[in-house]
C-alpha positions in Angstrom: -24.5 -13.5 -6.5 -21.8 -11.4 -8.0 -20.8 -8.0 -5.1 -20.1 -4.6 -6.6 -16.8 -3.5 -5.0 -15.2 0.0 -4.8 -12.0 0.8 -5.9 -10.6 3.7 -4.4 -7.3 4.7 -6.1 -8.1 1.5 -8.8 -5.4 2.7 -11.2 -2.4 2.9 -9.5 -0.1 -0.3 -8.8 -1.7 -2.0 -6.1 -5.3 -0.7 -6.6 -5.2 -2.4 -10.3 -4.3 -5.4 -9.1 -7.3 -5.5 -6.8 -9.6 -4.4 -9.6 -8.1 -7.3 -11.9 -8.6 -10.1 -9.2 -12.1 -9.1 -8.0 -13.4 -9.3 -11.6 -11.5 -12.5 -12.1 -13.6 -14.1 -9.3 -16.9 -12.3 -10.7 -17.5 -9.4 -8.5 -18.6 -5.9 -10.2 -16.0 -3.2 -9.9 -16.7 0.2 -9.3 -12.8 2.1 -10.0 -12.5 6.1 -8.5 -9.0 7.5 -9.0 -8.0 11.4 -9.9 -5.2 10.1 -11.8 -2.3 11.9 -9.8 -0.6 9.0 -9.5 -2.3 5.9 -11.3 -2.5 5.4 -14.8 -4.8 4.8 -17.5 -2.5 2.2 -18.7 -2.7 0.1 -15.8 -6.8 -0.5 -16.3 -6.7 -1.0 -20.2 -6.9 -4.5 -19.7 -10.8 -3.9 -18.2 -12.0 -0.5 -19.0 -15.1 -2.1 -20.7 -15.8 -3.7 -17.8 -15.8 -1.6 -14.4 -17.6 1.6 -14.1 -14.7 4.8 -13.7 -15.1 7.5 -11.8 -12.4 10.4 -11.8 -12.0 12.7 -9.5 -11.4 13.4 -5.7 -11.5 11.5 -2.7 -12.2 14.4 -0.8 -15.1 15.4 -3.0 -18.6 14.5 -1.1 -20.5 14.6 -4.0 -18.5 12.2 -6.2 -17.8 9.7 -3.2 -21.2 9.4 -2.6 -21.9 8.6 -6.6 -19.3 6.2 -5.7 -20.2 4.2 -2.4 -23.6 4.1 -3.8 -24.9 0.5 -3.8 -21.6 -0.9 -3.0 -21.4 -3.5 -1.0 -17.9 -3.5 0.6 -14.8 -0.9 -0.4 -11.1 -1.0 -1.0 -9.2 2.1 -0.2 -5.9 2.7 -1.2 -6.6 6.2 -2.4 -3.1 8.5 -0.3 -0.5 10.8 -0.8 2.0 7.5 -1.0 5.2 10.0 -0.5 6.7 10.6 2.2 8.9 13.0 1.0 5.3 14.8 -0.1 4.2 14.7 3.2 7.1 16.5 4.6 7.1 19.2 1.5 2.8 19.5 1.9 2.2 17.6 5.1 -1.7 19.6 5.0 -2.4 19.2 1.6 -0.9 15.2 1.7 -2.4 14.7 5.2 -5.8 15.9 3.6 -6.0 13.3 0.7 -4.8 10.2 3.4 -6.4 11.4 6.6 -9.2 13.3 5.1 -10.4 11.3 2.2 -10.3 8.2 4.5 -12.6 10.3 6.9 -14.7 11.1 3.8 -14.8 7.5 2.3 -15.2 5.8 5.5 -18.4 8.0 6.6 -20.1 8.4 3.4 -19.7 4.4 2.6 -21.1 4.1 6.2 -24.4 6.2 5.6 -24.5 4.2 1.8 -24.9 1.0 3.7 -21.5 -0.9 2.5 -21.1 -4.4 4.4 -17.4 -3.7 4.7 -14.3 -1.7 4.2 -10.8 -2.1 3.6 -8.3 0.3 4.4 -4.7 0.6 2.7 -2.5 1.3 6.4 1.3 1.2 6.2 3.8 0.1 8.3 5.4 3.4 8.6 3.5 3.9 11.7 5.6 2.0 13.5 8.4 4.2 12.9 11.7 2.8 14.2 11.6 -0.1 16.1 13.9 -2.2 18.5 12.3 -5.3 18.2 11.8 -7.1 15.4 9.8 -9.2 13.6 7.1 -6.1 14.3 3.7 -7.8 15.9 0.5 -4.9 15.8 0.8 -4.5 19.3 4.0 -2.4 18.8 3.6 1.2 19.7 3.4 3.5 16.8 6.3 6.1 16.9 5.2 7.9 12.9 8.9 9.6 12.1 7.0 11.4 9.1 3.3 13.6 8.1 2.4 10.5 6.0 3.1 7.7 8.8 0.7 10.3 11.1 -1.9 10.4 8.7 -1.9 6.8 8.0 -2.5 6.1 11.6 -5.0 8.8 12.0 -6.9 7.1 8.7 -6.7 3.9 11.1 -8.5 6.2 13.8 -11.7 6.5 11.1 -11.6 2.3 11.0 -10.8 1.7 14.8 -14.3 2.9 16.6 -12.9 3.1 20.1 -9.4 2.2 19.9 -8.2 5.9 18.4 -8.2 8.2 21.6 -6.4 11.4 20.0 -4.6 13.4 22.8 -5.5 16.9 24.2 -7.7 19.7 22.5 -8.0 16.8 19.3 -9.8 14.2 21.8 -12.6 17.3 22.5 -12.7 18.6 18.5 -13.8 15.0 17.9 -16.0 14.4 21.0 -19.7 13.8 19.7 -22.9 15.7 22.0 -24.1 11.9 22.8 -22.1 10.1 25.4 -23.4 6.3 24.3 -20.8 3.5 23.4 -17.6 4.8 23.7 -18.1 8.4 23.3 -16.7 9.1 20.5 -17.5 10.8 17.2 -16.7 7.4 15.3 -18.2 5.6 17.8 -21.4 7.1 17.0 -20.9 6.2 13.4 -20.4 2.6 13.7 -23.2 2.4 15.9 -25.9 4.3 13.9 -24.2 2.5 10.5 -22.5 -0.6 11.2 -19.6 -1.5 8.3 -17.2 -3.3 9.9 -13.7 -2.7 9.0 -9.7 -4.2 8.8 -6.7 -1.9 8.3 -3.8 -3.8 6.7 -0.7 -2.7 7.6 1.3 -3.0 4.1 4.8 -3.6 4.5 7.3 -3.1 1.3 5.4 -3.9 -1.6 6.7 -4.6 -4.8 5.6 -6.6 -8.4 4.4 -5.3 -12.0 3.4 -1.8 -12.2 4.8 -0.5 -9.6 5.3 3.4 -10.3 9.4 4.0 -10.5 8.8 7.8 -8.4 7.0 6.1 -5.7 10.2 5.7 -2.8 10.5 3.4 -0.2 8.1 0.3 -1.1 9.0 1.8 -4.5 13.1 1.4 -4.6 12.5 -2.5 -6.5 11.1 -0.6 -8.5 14.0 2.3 -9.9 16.7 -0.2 -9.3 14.5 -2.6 -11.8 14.8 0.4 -14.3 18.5 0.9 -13.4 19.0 -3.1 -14.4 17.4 -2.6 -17.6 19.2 0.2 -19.0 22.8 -1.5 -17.7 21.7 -4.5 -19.7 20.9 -1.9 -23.1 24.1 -0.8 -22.7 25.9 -4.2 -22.6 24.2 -4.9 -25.7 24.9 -1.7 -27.0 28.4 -2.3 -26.4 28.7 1.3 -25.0 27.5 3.1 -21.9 24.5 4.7 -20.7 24.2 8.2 -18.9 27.6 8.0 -17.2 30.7 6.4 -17.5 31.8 3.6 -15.6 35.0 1.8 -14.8 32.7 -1.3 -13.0 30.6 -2.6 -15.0 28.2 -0.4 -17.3 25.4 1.6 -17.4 24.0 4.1 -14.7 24.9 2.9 -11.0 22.3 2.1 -8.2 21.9 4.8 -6.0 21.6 4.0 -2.4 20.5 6.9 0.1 22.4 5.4 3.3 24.8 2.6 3.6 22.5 0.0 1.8 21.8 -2.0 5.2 18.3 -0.9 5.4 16.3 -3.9 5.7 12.9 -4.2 4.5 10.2 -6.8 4.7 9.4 -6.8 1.0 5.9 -8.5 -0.2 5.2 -9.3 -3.8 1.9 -7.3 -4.9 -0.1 -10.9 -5.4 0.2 -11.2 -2.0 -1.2 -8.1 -0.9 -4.4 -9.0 -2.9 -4.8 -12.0 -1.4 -4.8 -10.5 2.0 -7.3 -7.6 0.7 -9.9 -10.1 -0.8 -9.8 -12.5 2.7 -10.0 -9.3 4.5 -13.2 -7.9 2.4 -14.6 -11.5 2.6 -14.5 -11.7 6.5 -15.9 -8.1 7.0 -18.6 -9.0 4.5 -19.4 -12.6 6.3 -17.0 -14.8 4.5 -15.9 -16.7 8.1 -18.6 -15.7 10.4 -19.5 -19.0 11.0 -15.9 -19.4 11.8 -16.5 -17.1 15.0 -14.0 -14.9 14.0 -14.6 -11.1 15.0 -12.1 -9.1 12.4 -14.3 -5.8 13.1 -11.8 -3.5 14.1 -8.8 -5.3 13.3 -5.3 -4.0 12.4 -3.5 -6.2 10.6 0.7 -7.1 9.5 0.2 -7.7 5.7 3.8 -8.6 4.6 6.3 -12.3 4.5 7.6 -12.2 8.2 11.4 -12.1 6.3 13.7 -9.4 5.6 15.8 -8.1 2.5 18.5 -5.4 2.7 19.1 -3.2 -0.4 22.7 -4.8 -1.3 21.0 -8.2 -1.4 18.2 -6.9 -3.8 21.2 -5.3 -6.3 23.1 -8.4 -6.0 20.2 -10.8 -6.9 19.2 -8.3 -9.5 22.2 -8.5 -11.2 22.2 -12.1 -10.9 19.3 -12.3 -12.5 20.4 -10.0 -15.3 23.7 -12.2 -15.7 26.0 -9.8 -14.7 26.9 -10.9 -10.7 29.3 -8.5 -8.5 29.3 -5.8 -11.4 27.5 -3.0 -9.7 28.1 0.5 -9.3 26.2 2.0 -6.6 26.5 5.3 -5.8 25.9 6.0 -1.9 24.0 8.8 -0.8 23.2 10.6 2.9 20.2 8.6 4.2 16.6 10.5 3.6 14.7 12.1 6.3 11.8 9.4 8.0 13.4 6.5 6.6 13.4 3.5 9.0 16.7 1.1 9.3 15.1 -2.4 9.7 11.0 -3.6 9.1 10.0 -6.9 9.6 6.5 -8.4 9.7 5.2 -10.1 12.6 2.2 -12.0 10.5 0.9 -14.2 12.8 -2.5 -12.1 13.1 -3.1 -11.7 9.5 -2.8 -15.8 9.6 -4.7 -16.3 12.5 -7.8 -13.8 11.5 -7.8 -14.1 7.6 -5.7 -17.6 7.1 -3.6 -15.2 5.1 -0.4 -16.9 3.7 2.6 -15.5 1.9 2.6 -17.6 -1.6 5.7 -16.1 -3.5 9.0 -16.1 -2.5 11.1 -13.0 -2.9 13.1 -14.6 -5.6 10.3 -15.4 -7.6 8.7 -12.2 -7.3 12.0 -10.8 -8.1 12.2 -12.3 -11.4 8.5 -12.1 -12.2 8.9 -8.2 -11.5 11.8 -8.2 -13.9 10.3 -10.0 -16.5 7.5 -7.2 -16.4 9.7 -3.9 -16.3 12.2 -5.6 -18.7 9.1 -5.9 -21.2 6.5 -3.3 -20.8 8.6 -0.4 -19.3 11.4 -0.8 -21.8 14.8 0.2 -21.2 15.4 3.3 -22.8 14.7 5.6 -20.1 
């Protein structure tokens, strides 16, 4: 029997993806998104057949419509910007923080079997160990890394223990289980729940403002335009005695090393995630109620690498212009996934190599974005 699934955020990069494999393997899809960020575009491939709801994530009414009869939910609805979170950190942190607390509880009293959160691996801020397991200890260097671990909080019945005056504004009267205000949700609603931790993500339709995950994604669009003005013959935006077309821009020295995970991927760890919360491995014995979980390849990619392999794969090796800029405030130096949880709970497995997601993501920008930007 087919499941009806929410959505949350459905039309932006990742969230389509999700919506395009769940109906693949015959769930229903129920799609809520206020458009901010996603596009129309990216669901024209199944309007006919999900139900859309636009508006809010911090809306009660409309989540409610939405949660209704669901049996498990996806949320990737956020403020995805760090550079947001530092501009708005109230109204940003109110969309990732608050619209978790909003989904999470009202999906809760709707009876859903399970919920997914959309985490990040910002929370672990900078790190001197590497690869990073979960057991790290989060050190958030920006509003959106905070409010992606305070979204965990909603997930992680007795595991979030905020500090200070914040431990007694969430204190429920009743003093069974653990105490706690979320403890006494779980225990009068029970939805189990995993929080992936995404690392870089990257693929087709990834939105060229989003930043960090996001940088495959403008020096994809760089790639194309240097290519249009090879053929052109002539240069784009700026002149160049390397090479042609507009440079790369790099905001440090270009040694920032990422863990970078090809969207397909990510999916795949979603759907094994919603699975086991819904039942999928109980038989299994495996307890993923709670869980947080590494969702990326376990290797790691530095921005030079990506521009040479780019322009590699454009034909036009050691020709780059990059144009180096002061590093941005909250970026991290080096992530690397420690994914031997996300194997171990949800036999999760990395299936496309960088290179081939590389090429696959070029193929895509180089074809539906155009390069005339």
């Amino acid at each position: 029997m087919s499941r009806l699934v929410l959505v949350t955020g459905g039309a932006g990069f990742i969230g389509s993806h999700l919506v395009d494999a769940l109906l693949a393997r015959g769930d229903r899809v129920r799609v809520l998104d206020d458009f901010s960020t996603g596009r129309r575009e990216n669901l024209s491939q199944c309007l006919a057949d999900i139900e859309l709801l636009e508006g809010d994530v911090r809306d009660p009414g409309l989540v409610g419509r939405a949660v209704a009869g669901c049996d498990g939910v996806l949320h990737e609805a956020a403020v995805a910007s760090v550079t947001r979170s530092f501009e708005d950190p109230v109204g940003a942190g109110s969309v990732t923080h608050g619209g978790t607390v909003n989904v999470a509880t009202l999906a809760r009293r709707a009876g859903a079997g399970g919920f997914v959160l959309a985490s990040s691996c910002a929370v672990y801020g900078d790190t001197d160990v590497l690869p990073i397991s979960e057991d790290a200890s989060p050190r958030p260097l920006s509003p959106y890394a905070l409010a992606k671990l305070l979204s965990e909080g909603v997930c992680r019945a007795g595991a979030f223990r905020p500090a200070d005056g914040l431990s007694e504004a969430l204190r429920g009267s009743s003093e069974g289980g653990d105490g706690s205000f979320w403890g006494q949700q779980r225990a009068s609603g029970a939805m189990p729940a995993v929080c992936l931790r995404y690392f870089n993500v990257y693929g087709p339709r990834q939105d060229l403002s989003s930043e960090y995950s996001g940088v495959i994604a403008r020096f994809m669009d760089v790639a194309a335009r240097r290519a249009t003005a090879r053929r052109r013959g002539g240069v784009d935006d700026a002149p160049s005695s390397v090479g042609e077309g507009p440079p790369y821009v790099v905001y440090g020295d270009g040694r920032q090393s990422r863990d970078f995970v090809f969207v397909a991927d990510v999916v795949a760890a979603n759907l094994l995630a919603l699975d086991a919360c819904l039942g999928g491995r109980r038989g299994a014995g495996v307890d993923v109620d709670g869980a947080v979980v590494n969702v990326g390849t376990g290797l790691r990619v530095d921005l030079l690498q990506i521009i040479a392999e780019i322009e590699r794969l454009t034909g036009s090796p050691g020709e780059a212009r990059i144009d180096f800029r002061p590093p941005r405030e909250g970026d991290i130096r080096a992530s690397q996934a420690d994914i031997a949880r996300a194997r171990q709970l949800l036999r999760y497995e990395p299936a496309v190599s960088f290179a081939d997601g590389l090429a696959a993501t070029y193929r895509w920008h180089a074809t539906q974005c155009g390069p005339t930007r």
